[in-house]
N, C-alpha and C positions, 0 to 999 in steps of 0.2 A: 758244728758242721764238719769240723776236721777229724777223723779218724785212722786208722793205716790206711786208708787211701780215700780221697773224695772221688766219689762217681761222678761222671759226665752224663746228663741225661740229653739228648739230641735226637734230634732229626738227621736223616743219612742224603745227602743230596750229593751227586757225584757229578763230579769236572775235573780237568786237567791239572796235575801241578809234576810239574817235571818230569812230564810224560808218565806220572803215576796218576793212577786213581785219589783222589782228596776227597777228605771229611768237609763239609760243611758246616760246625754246631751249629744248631739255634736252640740256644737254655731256654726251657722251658717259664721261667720264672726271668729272664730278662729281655729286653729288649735290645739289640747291636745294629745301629747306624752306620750303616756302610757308605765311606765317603764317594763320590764319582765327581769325574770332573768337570760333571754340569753344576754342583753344589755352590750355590755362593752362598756365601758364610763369612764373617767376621771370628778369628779365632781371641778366644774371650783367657786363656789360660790356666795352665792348672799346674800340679806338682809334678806333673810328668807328661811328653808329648809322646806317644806310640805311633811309630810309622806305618802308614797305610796306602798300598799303591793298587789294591785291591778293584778299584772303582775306574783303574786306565787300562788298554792294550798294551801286551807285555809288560804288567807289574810280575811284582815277584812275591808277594807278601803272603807266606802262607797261614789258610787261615785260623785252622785249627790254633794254630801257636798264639796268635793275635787274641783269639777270646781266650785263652789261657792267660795269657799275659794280663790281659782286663780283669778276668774271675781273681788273679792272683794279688793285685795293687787296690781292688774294690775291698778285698777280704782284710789286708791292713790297713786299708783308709787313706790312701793315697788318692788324690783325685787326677783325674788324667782326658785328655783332651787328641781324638786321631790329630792327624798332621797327614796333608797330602804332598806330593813331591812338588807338586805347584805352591801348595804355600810354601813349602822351606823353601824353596827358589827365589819367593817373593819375600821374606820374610829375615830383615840382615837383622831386627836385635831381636833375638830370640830368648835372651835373658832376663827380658821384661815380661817373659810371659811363663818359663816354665825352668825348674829346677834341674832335670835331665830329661835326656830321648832314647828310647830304647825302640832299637832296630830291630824285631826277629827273625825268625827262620823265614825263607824261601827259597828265592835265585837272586843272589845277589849281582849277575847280568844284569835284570830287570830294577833292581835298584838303579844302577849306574846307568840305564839308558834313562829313565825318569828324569834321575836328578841332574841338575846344569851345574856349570860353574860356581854359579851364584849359590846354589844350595851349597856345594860340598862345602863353598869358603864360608857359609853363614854357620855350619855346624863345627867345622873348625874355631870360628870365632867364637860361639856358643861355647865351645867347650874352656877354649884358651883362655875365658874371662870369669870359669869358676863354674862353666855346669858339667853334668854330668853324661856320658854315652856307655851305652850299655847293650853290648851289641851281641845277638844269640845268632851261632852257626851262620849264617847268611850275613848278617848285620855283622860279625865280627870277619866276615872274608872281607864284606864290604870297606872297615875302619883300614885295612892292611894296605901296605906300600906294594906287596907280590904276594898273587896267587897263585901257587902250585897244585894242580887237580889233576886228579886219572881217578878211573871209575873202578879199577882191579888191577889182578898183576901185572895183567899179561900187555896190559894199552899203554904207551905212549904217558909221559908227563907234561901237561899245556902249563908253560907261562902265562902271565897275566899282570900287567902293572896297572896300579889301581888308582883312582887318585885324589879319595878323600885322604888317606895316609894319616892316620891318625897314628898306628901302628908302623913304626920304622921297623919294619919287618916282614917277613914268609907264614900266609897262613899256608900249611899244606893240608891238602884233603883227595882222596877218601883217605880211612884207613882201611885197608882192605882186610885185616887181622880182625879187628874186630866187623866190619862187615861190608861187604863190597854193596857202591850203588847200585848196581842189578843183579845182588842177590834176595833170592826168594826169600818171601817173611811165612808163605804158607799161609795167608789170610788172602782172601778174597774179597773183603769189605775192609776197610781202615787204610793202611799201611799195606802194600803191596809187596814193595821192594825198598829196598836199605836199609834198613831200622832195626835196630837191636838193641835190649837193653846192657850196658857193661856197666862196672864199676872205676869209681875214680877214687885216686885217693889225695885228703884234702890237708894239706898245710894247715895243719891245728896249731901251731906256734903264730901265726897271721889269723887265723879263724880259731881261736879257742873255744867259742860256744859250739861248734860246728864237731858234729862227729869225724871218726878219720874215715871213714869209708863214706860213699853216697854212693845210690845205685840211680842211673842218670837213662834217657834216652839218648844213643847214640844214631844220627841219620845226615852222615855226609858232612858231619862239621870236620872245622881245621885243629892240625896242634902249630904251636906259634912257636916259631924262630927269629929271636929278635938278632938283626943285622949286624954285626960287631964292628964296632964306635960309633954306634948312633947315638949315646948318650942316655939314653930313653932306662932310666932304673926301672925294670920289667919286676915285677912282684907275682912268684907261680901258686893260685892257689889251689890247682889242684891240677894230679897228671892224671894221664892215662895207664891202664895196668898194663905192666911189662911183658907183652908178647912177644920178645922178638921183630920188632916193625921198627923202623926210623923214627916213628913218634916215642918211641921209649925214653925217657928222660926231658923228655919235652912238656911243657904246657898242656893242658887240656883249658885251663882256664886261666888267668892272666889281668893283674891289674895295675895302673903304672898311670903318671904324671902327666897331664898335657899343659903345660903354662900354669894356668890357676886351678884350671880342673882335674877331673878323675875319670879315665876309662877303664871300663871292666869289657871282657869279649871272652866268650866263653863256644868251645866247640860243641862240646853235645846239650841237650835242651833240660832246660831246668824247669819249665812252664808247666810241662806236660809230661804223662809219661805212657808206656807202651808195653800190653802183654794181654795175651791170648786174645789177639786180633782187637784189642781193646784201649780206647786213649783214658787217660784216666790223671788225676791230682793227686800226689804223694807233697805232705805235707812235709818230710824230710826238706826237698827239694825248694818248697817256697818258703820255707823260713833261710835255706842257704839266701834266696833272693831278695828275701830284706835285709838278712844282714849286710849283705853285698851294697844295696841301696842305702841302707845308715852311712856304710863308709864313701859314699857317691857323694851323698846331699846330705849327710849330717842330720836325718831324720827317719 
């Protein structure tokens, strides 16, 4: 199935996602249960929970990323089980049920209005007693203590304290260097605005299966500044290329100690990738994310 790239084969259905135009998939050969939160369900467990807020007013969970992330954990035999904000809110031992949770891309706003108290401190606990969080562009603003975001040069920097806080630290985002949020992609279908593909380069001394270059989708994620004396041994496994921008010598991707667990947060998107108006599976990319997962969950 894998070759220089796996095709996406879908249906186009268009609706709002950060006041862009959004892809819908439906694979043609699967079926994707989309949770709402009329759904009552008992969650039964798996090796991995995927967050999905997809099915509430003002989630944030974008979807394209979500069945990327699914195609990509199906294809190495991970079994995985959605997770709505209602359950992780209801749900204090989550350890009994799944290995790690991986947050993806959206608006990680819509995460944080979903989720309550009671969720952030159950994925804290989650993690503090040995599992794993693995959080893409959205899901990794979401782990951080401060968000710092502006859409280009020329606008204003917004604060933001966050307060799952896994990350005793600064996501900041956009990067404007490599591509401002309301810059044109020149596609009319897919990806509108922000998106662009850049290259990272990857900490092969930490990642030695792992080539040094990845060519990644970049769409509004953070680079990470971890807080100095928060204690938190930050491990970078990969930056961003040296434009001249504040992200330079910063983190693109980052993974670091929570109590007994492991979190990894990664800025630009490894699920999915992007070119000539096109979403598409680079197998480069999801073998980075099981290696990433072995060092998570030891599997």
């Amino acid at each position: 199935m894998l070759g220089n790239t796996i095709s996406i084969m879908h249906t186009v259905i268009r609706h709002s996602y950060k006041s862009k135009m959004q892809l819908l998939i439906i694979f043609c050969c699967s079926f994707v249960f989309i949770l709402s939160p009329s759904n009552s369900r008992a969650l039964t467990g798996a090796d991995v929970a995927v967050y999905n807020d997809t099915g509430y007013q003002g989630g944030g969970t974008w979807m394209d990323g979500l069945l990327a992330i699914e195609s990509m954990l199906s294809y190495y035999g991970y079994t995985y089980e959605q997770i709505t904000p209602d359950e992780l809110n209801a749900t204090p031992n989550l350890n009994s049920l799944y290995k790690m949770i991986i947050v993806g891309g959206g608006w990680a706003g819509g995460y944080n209005y979903l989720i309550n108290y009671n969720g952030f401190e159950n994925i804290r606990n989650f993690v503090s007693n040995g599992g794993g969080y693995f959080g893409i562009c959205a899901g990794a603003y979401l782990a951080s203590s401060i968000v710092m975001w502006t859409v280009d040069f020329q606008s204003p920097v917004n604060a933001y304290y966050y307060p799952l806080n896994l990350f005793s630290g600064i996501s900041a985002g956009v990067i404007p260097h490599i591509k401002g949020w309301y810059s044109l992609t020149n596609c009319s279908t897919s990806i509108t605005e922000g998106a662009a593909m850049t290259t990272i380069n990857i900490n092969t001394t930490a990642l030695p299966d792992i080539n040094p270059t990845l060519n990644v989708l970049y769409y509004g994620g953070p680079f990470f500044i971890p807080l100095y004396g928060s204690g938190q041994n930050v491990t970078v496994l990969g930056t961003y290329p040296s434009v001249g921008a504040p992200s330079d010598g910063y983190g693109a991707m980052v993974m670091f100690n929570y109590g007994s667990g492991k979190v990894f947060l990664t800025g630009p998107h490894l699920e999915v990738s992007f070119s000539n108006c096109s979403l598409w599976y680079d197998p480069n990319t999801w073998k980075f994310m099981k290696t990433v997962i072995a060092k998570l969950i030891g599997k």
